[in-house]
C-alpha positions as CSV (number, residue, x, y, z in Angstrom):
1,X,-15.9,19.0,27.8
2,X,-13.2,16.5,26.4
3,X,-10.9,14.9,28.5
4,X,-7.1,14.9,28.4
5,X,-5.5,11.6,28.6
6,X,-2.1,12.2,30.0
7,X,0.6,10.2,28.0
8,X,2.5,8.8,31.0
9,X,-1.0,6.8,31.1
10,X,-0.4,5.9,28.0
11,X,3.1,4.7,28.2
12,X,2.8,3.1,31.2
13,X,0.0,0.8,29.5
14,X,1.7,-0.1,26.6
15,X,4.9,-1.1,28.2
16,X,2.6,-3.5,30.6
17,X,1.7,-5.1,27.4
18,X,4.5,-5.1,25.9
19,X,6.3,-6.4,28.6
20,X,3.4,-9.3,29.5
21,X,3.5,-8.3,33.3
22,X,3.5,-5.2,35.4
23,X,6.6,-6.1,37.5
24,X,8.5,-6.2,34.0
25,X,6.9,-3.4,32.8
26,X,7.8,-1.1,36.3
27,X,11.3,-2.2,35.6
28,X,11.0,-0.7,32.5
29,X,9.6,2.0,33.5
30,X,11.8,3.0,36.6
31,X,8.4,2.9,38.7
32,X,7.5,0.5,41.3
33,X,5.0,-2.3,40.6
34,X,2.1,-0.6,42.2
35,X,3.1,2.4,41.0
36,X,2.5,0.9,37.5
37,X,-0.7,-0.5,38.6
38,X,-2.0,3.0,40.0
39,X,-1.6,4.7,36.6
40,X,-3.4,1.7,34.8
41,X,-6.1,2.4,37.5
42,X,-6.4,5.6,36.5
43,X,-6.2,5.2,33.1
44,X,-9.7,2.9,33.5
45,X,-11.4,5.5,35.4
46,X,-10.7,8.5,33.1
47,X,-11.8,5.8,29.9
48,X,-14.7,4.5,32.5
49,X,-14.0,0.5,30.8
50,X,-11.7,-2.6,32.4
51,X,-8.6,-2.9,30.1
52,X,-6.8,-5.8,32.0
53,X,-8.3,-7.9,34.1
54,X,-5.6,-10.0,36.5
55,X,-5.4,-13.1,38.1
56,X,-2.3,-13.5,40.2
57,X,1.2,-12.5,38.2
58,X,-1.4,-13.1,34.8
59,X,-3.2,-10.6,33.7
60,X,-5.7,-10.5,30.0
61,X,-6.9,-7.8,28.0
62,X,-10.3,-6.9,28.0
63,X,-11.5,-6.2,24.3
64,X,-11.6,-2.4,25.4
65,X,-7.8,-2.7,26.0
66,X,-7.2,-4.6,22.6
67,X,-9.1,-1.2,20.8
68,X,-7.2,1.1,22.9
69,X,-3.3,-0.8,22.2
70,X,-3.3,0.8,18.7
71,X,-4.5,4.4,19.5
72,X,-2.3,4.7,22.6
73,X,1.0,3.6,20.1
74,X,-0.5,6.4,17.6
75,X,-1.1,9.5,20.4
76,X,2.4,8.2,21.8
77,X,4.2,8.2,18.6
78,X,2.7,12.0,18.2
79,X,4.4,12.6,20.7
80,X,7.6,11.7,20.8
81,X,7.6,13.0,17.4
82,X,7.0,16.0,18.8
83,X,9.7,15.7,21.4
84,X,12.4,14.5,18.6
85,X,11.5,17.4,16.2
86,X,12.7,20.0,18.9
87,X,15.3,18.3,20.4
88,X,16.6,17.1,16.0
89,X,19.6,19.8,16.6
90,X,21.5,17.8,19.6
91,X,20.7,14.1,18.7
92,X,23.5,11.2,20.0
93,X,23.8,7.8,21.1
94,X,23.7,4.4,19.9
95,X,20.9,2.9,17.9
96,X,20.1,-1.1,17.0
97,X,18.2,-0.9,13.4
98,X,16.7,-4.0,11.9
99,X,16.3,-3.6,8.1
100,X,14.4,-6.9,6.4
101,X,15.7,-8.9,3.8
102,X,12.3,-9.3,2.6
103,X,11.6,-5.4,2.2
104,X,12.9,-2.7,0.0
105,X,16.7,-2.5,1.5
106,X,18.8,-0.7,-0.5
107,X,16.0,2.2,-0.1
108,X,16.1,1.9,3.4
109,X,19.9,2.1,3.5
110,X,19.6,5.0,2.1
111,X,17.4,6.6,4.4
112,X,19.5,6.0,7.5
113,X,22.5,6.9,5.7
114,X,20.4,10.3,5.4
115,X,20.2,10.3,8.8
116,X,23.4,9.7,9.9
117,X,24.9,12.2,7.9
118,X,22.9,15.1,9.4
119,X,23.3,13.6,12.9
120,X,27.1,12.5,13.2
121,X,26.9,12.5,17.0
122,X,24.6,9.5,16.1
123,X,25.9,5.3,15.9
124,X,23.9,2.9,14.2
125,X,24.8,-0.5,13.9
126,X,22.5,-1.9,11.5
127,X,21.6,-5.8,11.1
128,X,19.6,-7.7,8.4
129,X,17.2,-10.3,8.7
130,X,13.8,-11.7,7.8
131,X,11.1,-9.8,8.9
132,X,10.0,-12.3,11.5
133,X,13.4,-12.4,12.7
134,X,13.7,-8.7,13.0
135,X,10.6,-8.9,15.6
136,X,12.1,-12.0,17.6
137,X,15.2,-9.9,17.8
138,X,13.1,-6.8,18.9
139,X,11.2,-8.9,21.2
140,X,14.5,-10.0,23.2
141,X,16.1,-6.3,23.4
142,X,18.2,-7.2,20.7
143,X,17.1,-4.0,18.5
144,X,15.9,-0.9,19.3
145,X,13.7,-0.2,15.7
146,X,12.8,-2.4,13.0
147,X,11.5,-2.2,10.1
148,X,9.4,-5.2,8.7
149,X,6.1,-6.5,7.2
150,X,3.7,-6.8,9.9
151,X,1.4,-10.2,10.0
152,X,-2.3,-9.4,9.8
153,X,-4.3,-8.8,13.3
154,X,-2.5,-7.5,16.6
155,X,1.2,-7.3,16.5
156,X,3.6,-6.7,19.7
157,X,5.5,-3.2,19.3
158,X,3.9,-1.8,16.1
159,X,3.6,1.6,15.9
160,X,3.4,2.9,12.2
161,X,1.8,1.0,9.2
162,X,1.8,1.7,5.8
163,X,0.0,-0.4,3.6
164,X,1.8,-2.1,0.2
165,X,0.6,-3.8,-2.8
166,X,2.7,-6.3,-4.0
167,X,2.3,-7.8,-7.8
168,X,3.8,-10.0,-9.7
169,X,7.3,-9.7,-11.4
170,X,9.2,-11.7,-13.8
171,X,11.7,-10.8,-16.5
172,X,10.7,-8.9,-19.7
173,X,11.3,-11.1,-21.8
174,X,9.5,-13.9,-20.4
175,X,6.5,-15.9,-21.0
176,X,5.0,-18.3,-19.3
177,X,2.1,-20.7,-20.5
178,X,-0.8,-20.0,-18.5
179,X,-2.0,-23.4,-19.1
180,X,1.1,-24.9,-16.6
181,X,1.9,-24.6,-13.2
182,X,3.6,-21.1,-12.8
183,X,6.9,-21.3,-11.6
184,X,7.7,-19.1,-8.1
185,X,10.5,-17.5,-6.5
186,X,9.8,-17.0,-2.8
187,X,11.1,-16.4,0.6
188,X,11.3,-19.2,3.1
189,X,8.1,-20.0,5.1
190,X,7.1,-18.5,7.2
191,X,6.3,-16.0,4.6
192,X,4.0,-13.3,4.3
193,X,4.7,-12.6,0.6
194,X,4.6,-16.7,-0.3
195,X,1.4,-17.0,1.4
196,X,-0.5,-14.8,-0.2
197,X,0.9,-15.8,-3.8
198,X,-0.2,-19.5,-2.5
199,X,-3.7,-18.0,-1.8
200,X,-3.7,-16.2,-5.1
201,X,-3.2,-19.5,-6.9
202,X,-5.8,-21.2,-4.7
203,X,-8.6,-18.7,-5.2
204,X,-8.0,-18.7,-9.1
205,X,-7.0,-22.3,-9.8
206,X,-3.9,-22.0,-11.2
207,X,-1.3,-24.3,-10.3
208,X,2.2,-23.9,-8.8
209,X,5.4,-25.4,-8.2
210,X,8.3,-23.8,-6.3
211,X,11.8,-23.1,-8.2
212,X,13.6,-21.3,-5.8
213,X,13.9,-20.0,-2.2
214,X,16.0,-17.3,-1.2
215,X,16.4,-15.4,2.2
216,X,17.2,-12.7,0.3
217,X,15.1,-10.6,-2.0
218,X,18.3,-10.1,-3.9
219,X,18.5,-13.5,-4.8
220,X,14.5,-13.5,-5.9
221,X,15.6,-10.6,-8.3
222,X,18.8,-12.1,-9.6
223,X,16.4,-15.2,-10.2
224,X,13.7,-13.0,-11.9
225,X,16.1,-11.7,-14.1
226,X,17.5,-15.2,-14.7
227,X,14.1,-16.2,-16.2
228,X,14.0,-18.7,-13.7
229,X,10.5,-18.0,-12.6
230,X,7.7,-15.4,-11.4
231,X,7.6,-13.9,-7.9
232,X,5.7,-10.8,-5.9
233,X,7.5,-7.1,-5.7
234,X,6.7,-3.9,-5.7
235,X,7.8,-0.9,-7.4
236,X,10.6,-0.2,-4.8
237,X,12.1,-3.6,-5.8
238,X,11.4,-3.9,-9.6
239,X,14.6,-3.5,-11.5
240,X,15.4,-3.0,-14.8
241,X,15.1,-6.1,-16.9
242,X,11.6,-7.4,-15.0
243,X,7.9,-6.6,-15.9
244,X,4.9,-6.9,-14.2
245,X,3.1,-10.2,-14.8
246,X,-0.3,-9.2,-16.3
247,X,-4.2,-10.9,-15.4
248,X,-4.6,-11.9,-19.0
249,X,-1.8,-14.2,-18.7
250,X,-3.2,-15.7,-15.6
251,X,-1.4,-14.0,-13.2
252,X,-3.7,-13.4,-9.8
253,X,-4.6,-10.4,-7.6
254,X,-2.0,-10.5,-4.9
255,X,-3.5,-9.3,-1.6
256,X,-2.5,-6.2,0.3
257,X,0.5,-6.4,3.2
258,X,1.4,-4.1,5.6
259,X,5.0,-2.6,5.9
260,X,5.5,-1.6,9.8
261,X,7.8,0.0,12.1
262,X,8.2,-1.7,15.4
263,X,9.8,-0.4,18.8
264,X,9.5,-0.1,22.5
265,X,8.5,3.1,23.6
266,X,9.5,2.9,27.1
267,X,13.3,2.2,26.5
268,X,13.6,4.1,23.1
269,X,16.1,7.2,23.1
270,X,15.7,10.8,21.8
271,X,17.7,9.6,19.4
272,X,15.9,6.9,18.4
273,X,12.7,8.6,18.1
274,X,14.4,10.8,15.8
275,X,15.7,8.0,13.3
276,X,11.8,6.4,13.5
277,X,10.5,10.1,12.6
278,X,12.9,10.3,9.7
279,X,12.0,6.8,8.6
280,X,8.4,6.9,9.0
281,X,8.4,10.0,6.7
282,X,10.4,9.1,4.2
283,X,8.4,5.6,3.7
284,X,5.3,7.6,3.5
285,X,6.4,10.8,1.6
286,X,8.0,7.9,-1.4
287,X,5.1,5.4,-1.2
288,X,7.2,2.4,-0.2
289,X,3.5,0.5,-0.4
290,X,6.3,-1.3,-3.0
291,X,8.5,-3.5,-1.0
292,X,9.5,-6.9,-0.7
């Protein structure tokens, strides 16, 4: 027979990681600390496999507690999912969104405007940043949700991922001689974007120099547009007056990045839950794998 894992099991595992202590995390939680350690007892017996092993106030994760991390965000997620869909018709409160620079923004705008307008009992204040930032700020309670591109291996707080693949754009009318060092547009490093057009370069040979750095992926399109140079978008972000650099004029493969959606599941409202349902489906139902 299968067993059930109950998701207060769950929970209460996650937030001890995410937190980095189960005293935090029982704050958190509005348990005590042994409280907190009881469930994450349990939790090892039903799975019959160490996740954390402790040593004082420090504890580690086992490698079985490293594989469990992302299926307990994914059952989680289910569920509150579940719990926002039925409770969509009285959502309120106050929600902190981070919304990269770096990503497709004026889509995502427009999907929290969306939700706004069918939940008016709902506040958002909305801030824009760099993708890194946005997970700092997370990190330190100053947001509630972000949106951002997620660095390769385990991340703190992901939930969702959806994978994007970025190419190269530059303005239509534009050439570039393959034989030169290709001027880029990029973001500031650290970069997830500007390091894999540097590993594109690398792995083919082709030589760079950088024109321009911009926070803002505005300013990389205003620049495309301008002529000024080359740099990696995706569909989402390819505007009229830009096409896509082609492999016959020596532009590389650009590798994959994934496009996440961070929060804490222990502190995040009904209402939240509801704004990361509406955004996790509207990324994935319009194939935002084309950001920047």
């Amino acid at each position: 027979m299968a067993k059930n894992i109950p998701t207060d099991l769950l929970r209460s595992f996650v937030t001890v990681v995410d937190q980095g202590s189960f005293t935090r995390a029982a704050g958190v939680l509005g348990r005590t600390q042994p409280a907190v350690s009881l469930q994450i007892r349990r939790l090892e017996e039903l799975l019959q496999t160490k996740l954390i092993i402790t040593a004082g106030r420090q504890f580690a994760m086992t490698d079985a507690g490293l594989a469990l991390g992302p299926y307990a965000r994914r059952l989680l997620r289910l569920n509150d999912d579940i719990v926002a869909h039925f409770a969509d018709q009285a959502l309120a409160g106050w929600i902190r969104v981070g919304v990269p620079t770096d990503f497709a923004h004026s889509f995502l705008l427009e999907t929290i405007t969306a939700f706004v307008n069918a939940h008016p009992e709902v506040r958002i204040e909305i801030e824009s940043l760099l993708s890194r930032d946005l997970r700092e700020a997370l990190a330190h309670d100053r947001l509630d949700i972000a949106v951002a591109i997620a660095p390769d291996g385990d991340v703190p707080f992901l939930v969702d991922t959806t994978v994007v693949e970025p190419f190269w754009a530059l303005q239509d009318k534009a050439g570039f001689d393959p034989g030169k060092p290709l001027p880029i547009l990029r973001h500031p490093d650290p970069c997830e974007y500007a390091a894999r057009m540097r590993n594109a370069f690398r792995m083919s040979g082709r030589g760079w120099r950088t024109m321009l750095v911009s926070r803002d992926v505005s300013g990389l399109q205003a620049a495309v547009q301008a002529g000024l140079g080359a740099t990696a978008l995706t569909p989402a972000t390819l505007l009229p007056g830009m096409r896509v650099g082609r492999p016959d004029e020596r532009f590389p493969p650009l590798a994959a990045l994934r496009i996440g959606l961070f929060y804490k599941h222990a502190t995040l409202s009904d209402a939240g839950h509801g704004l990361a349902q509406h955004l996790v489906g509207h990324i994935n139902s319009s194939q935002v794998s084309e950001v920047t």
